[in-house]
C-alpha positions as CSV (number, residue, x, y, z in Angstrom):
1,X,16.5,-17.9,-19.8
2,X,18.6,-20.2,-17.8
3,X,20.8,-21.7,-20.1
4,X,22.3,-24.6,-17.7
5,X,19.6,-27.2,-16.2
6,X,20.0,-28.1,-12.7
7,X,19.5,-32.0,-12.1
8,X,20.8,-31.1,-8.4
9,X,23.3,-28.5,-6.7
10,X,26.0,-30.7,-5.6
11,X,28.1,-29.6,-2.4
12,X,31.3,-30.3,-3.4
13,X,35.2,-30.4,-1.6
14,X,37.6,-28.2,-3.6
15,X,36.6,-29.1,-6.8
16,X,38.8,-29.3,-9.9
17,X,37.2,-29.1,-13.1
18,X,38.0,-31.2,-16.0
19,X,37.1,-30.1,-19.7
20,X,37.1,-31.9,-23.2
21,X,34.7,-31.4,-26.3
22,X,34.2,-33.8,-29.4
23,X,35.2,-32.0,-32.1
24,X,37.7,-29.9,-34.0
25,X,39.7,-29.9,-30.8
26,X,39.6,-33.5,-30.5
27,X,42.1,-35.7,-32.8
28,X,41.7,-39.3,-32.5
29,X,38.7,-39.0,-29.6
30,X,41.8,-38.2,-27.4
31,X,40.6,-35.8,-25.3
32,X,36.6,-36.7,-25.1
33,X,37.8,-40.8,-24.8
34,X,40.3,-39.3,-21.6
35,X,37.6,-37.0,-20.1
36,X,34.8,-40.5,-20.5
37,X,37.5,-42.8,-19.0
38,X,38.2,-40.7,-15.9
39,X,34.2,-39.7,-15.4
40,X,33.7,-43.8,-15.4
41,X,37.0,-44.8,-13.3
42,X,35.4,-42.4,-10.3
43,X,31.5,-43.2,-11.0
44,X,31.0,-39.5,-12.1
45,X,27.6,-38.8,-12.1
46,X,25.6,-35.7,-13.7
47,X,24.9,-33.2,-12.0
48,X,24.0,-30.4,-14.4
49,X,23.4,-30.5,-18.2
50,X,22.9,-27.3,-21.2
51,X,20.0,-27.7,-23.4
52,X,21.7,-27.9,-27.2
53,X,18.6,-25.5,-28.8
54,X,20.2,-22.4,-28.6
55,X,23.9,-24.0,-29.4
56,X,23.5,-26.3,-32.5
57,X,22.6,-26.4,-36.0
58,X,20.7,-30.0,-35.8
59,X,21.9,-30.2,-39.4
60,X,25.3,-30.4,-39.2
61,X,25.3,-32.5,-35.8
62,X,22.0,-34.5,-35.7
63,X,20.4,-36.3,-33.2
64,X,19.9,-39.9,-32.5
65,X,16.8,-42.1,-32.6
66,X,17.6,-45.1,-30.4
67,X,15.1,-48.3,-29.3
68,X,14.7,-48.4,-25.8
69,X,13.4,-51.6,-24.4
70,X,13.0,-53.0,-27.4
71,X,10.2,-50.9,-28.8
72,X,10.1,-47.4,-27.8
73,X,11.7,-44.6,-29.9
74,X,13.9,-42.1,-27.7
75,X,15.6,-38.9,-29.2
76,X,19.4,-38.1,-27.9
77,X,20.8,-35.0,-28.6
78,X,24.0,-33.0,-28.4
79,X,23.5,-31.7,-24.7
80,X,26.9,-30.9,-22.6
81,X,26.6,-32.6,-19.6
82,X,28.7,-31.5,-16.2
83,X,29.8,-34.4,-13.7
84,X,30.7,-35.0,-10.6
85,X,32.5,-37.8,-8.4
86,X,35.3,-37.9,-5.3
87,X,38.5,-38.5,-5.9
88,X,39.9,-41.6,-3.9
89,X,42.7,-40.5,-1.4
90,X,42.9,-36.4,-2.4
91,X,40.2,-34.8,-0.1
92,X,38.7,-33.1,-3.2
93,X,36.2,-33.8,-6.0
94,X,36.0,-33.1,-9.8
95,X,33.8,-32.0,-12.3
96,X,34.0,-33.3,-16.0
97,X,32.4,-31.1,-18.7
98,X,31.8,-33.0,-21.9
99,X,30.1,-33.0,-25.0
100,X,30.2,-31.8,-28.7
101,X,31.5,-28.5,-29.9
102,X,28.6,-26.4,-30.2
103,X,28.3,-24.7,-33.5
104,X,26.8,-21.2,-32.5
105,X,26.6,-17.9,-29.5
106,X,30.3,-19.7,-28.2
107,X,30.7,-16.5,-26.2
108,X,26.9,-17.3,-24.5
109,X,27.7,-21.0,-24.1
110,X,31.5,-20.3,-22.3
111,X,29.8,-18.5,-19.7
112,X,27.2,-20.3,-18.8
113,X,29.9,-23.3,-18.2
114,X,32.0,-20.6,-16.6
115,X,29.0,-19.4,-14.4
116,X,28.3,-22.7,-13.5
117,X,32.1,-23.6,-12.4
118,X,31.8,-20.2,-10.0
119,X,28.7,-21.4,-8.3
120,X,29.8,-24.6,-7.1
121,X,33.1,-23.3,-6.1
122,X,35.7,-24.8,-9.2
123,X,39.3,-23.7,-7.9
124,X,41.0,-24.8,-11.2
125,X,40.5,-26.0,-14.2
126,X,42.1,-28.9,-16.5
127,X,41.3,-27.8,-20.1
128,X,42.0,-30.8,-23.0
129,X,42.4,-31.4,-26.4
130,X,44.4,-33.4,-28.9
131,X,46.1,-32.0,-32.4
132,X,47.0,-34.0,-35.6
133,X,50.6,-33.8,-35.7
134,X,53.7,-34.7,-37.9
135,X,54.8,-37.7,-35.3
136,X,54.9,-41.2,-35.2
137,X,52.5,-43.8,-33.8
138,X,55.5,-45.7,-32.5
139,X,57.1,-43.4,-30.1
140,X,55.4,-42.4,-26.8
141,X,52.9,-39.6,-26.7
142,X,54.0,-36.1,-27.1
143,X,51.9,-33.8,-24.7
144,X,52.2,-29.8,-24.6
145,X,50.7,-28.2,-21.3
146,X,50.2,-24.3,-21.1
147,X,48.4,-21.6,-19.4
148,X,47.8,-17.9,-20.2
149,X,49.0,-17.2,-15.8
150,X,52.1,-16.7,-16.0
151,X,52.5,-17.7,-12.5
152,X,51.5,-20.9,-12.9
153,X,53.3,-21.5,-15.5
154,X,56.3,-20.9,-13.7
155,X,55.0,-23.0,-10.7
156,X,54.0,-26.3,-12.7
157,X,56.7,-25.9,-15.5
158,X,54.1,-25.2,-18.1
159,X,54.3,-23.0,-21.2
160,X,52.2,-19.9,-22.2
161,X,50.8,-20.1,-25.9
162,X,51.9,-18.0,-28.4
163,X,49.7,-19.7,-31.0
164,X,48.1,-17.2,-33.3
165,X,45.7,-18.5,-35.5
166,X,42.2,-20.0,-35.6
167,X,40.5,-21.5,-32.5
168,X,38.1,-24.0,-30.8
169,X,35.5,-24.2,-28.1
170,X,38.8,-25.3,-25.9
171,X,40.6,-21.7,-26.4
172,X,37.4,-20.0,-26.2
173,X,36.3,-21.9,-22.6
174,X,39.7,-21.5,-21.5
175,X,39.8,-17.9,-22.2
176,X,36.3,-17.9,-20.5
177,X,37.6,-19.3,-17.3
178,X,40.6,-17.4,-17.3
179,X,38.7,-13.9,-17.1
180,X,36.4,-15.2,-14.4
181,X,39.4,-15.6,-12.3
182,X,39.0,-19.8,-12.7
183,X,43.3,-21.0,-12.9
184,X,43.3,-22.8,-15.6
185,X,45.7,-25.4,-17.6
186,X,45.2,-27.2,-20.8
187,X,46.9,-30.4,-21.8
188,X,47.3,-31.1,-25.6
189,X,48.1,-34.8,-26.6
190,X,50.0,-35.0,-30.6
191,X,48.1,-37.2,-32.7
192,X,49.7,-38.7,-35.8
193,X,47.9,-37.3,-38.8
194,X,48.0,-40.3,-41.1
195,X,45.9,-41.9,-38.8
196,X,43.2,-39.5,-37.9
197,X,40.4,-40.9,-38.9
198,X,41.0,-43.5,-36.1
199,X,40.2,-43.1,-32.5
200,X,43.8,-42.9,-30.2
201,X,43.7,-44.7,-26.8
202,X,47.2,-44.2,-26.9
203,X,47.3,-40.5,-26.8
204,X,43.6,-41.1,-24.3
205,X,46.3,-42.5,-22.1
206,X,48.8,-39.6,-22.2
207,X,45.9,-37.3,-21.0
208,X,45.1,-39.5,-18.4
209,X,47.9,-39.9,-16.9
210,X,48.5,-35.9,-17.0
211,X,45.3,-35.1,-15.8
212,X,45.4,-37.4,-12.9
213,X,48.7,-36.1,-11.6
214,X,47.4,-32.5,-12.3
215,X,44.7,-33.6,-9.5
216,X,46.7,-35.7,-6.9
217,X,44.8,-39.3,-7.9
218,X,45.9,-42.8,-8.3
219,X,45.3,-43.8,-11.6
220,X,45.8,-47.8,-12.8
221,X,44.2,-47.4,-16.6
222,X,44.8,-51.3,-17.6
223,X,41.8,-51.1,-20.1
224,X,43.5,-48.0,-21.8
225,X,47.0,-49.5,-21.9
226,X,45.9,-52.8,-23.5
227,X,43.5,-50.5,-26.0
228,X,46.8,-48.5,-26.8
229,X,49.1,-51.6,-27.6
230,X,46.4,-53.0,-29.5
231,X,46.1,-49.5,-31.4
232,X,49.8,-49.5,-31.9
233,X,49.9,-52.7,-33.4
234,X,47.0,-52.9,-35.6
235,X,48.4,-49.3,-37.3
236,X,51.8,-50.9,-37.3
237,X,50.5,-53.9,-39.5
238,X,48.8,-51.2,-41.8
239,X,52.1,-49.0,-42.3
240,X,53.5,-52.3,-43.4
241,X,51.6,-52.8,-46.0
242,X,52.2,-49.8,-47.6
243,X,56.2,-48.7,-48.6
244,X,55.5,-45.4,-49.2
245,X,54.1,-45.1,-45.6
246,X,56.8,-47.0,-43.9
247,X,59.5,-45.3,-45.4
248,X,57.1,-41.8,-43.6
249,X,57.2,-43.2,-40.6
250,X,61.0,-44.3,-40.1
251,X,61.7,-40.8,-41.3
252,X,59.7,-39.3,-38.7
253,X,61.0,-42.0,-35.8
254,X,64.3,-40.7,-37.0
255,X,63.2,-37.3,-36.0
256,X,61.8,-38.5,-32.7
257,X,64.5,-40.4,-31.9
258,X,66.9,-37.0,-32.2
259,X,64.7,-34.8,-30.2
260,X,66.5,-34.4,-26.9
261,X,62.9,-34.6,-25.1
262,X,61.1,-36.7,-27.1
263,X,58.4,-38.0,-24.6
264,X,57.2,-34.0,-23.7
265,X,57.5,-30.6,-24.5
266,X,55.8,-29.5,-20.8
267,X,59.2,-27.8,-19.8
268,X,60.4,-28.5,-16.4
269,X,56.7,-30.2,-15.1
270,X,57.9,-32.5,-12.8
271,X,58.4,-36.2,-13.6
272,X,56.7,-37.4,-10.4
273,X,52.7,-36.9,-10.5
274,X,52.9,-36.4,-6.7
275,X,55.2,-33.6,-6.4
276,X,53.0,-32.1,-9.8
277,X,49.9,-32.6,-7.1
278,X,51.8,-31.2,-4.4
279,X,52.9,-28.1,-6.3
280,X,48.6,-27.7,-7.4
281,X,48.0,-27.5,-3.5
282,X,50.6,-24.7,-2.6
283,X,49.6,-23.0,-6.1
284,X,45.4,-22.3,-5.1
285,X,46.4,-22.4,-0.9
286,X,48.7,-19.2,-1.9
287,X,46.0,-17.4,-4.0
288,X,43.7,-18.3,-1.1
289,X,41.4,-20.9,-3.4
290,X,41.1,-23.1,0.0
């Protein structure tokens, strides 16, 4: 059975691909709110989608009855769409895979996505996620990179894992990609665990930001920046209000504040999202990706 369901076959120009799930991999909406932003910015439209039947235990994530037109009944579910739009000003296009963690057969539903990337020619892909994570809301947003090629580790300044433990659909895709011969990168934004249970623009932004660079695009994210201000604040009145919270926070701005690279723990990525773009190109033109 055909597992992915062709809305059309899109002929695309040097695509990147672009990855985030809800889920267990995805504190504060980071990741699925940066993968949505980006997909609307560019007018992303679907081009492909995975039927959830074979993927998801309908009682754990059920679907949704909604009124359309004011009277008739329509049934969403959990599908995984895949996306594509240009890029303004980089000669390429990008595909955006999003949707919810599936619950069963990960193994069957990583390579279907995988297959699907190989047949419409992905050169690399931008794998993300977002963690809960002893820091403070206050402080700009801590974001790891890494890759399991230790090439391009060395070309973009990333790290390579050595995280041992339990896993996601992220590490799992990744992983998929990686043994299909798919370069691949993952951004992870830090998420302050006291607020978890509240969607982060903030760290949205951060993956943003990274992921355009990682492709070579203008980005202006207004919307996001206002969103992330407003986040800041409204937690910052809520911390207030509570001394034993307050006293939390300071301690862990203190701890910030004497990190001696506070805004990123990507290594030696460079600070300019051009020359980032720039080193991407000469990456997949060496391995022959053009």
């Amino acid at each position: 059975m055909d597992l992915v369901h062709w809305d059309r076959h899109p002929k695309l120009r040097r695509p990147l691909l672009v990855v985030a799930f809800e889920g267990w991999n995805d504190a504060g909406d980071a990741a699925s709110l940066a993968v949505g932003y980006l997909a609307n910015t560019w007018n992303a439209t679907r081009f492909a989608w995975i039927d959830p039947e074979e993927f998801f235990d309908f009682t754990e994530t059920r679907p949704q009855v909604r009124i359309v037109s004011g009277h008739t009944r329509d049934i969403e579910w959990p599908d995984t769409e895949l996306l594509s739009a240009e890029v303004p000003g980089t000669g390429r296009d990008v595909v955006f895979v999003r949707g919810v963690e599936p619950h069963l057969k990960w193994r069957t539903f990583c390579s279907a996505i995988t297959g699907a990337a190989q047949e419409i020619g992905v050169e690399m892909a931008v794998v993300l996620g977002a963690l809960l994570a002893d820091v403070p809301h206050t402080r700009p947003v801590r974001v790891s990179g890494n890759t399991n090629d230790r090439e391009l580790a060395g070309r973009l300044g990333l790290g390579t894992s050595t995280y041992e433990g339990p896993t996601g659909i992220i590490g799992v895709i990744s992983d998929s990609f990686q043994k299909a011969g798919i370069s691949t990168a993952s951004f992870w934004a830090s998420v302050p665990h006291y607020v978890h249970q509240v969607p982060s623009p903030k760290a949205a932004l951060a993956l943003v930001e990274r992921s355009a660079a990682m492709i070579g695009a203008r980005v202006n994210p207004l919307e996001l920046r206002v969103a992330a201000e407003e986040y800041e604040r409204q937690v910052s009145e809520r911390v207030a209000d509570d001394e034993d919270a307050a006293a939390y926070v300071a301690q862990l701005e203190e701890a910030d504040d004497a990190d001696p690279n506070p805004r990123t723990m990507l290594g030696d990525l460079p600070a300019d999202p051009g020359e980032l773009a720039d080193e991407v190109e000469r990456f997949l033109r060496d391995h022959g990706s053009n």
